[in-house]
C-alpha positions in Angstrom: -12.9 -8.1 6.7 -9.7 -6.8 8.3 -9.1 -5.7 11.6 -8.2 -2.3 10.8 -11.0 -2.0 8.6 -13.3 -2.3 11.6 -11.3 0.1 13.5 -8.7 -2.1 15.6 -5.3 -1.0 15.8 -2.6 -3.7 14.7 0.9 -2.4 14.4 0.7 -3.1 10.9 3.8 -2.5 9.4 4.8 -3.2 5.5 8.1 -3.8 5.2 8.4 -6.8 2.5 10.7 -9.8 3.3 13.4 -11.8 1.0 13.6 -15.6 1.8 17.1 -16.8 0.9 17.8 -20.1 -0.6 21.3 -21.6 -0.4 20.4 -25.2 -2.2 19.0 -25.6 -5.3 15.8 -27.5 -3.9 14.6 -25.0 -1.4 14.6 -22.5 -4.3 12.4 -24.6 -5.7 10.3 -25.1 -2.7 10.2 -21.1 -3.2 9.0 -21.7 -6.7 6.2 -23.8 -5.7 5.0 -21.1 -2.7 5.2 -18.7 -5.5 2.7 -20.3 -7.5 0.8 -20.3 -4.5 0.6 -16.8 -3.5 0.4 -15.6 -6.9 -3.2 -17.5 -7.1 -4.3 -15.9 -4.2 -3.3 -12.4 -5.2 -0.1 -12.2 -3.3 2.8 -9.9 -5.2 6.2 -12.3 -5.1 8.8 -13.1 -7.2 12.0 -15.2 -7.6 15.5 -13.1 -7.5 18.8 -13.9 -8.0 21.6 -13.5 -5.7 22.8 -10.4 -7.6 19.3 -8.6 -6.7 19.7 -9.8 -3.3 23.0 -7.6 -3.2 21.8 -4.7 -4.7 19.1 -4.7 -1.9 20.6 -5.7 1.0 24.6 -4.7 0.4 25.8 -6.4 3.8 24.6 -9.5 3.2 27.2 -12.1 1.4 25.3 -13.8 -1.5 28.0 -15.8 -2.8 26.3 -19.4 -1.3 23.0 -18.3 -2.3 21.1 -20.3 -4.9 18.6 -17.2 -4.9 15.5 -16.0 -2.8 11.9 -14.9 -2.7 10.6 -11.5 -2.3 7.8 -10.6 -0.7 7.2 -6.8 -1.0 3.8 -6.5 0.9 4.7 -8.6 3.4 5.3 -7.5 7.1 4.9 -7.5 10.8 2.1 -6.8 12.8 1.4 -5.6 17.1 0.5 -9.4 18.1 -0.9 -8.4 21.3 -2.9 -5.7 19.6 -4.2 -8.2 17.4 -4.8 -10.8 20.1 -7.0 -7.8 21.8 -8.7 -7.1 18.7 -9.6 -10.7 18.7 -10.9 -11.1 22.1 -13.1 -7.8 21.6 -14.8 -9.8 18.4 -14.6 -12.7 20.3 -16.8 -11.2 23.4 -19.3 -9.6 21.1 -20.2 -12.7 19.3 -20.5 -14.5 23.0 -18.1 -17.1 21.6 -15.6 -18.9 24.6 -11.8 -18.1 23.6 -9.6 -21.5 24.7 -5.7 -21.7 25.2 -4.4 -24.2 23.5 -7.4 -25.9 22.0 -7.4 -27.1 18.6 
């Protein structure tokens, strides 16, 4: 369940995100991520450095092999979050520890 399902605020912002490639084998490092996310529901897809100018005009695109956009991607209140998850955290009567893995 998320957090703002269960009422906790989390700065949530959608804003999407374009990964740029410049060589040939991070684009396909892209690829594979695509595959990825696709199989877990996630909206992405390969673009060429032509859409990347359309989208984002200031950006040079001439050493770009190409990119991956992410349209539902984001950025999020990491403290809020962090507070969210100490409020769970307590209820449960679990023992949050830094740095412990």
């Amino acid at each position: 369940m998320k957090l703002e399902e269960l009422g906790f605020y989390t700065g949530w912002k959608e804003c999407g995100s374009i990964n740029l490639a410049q060589k040939k084998d991070r684009l396909s490092s892209f690829r594979r991520n695509k595959a990825g996310a696709v199989s877990r529901g996630i909206d992405c897809s390969i673009v060429t450095p032509d859409w990347i100018k359309e989208k984002c005009p200031l950006l040079r695109v001439d050493d770009l092999e190409g990119g991956l956009w992410v349209p539902q991607d984001g950025v999020a209140n990491t403290l809020e979050i962090c507070l969210s998850l100490c409020h769970l955290s307590a209820k449960k009567e679990s023992k949050l520890s830094k740095n412990a893995l």
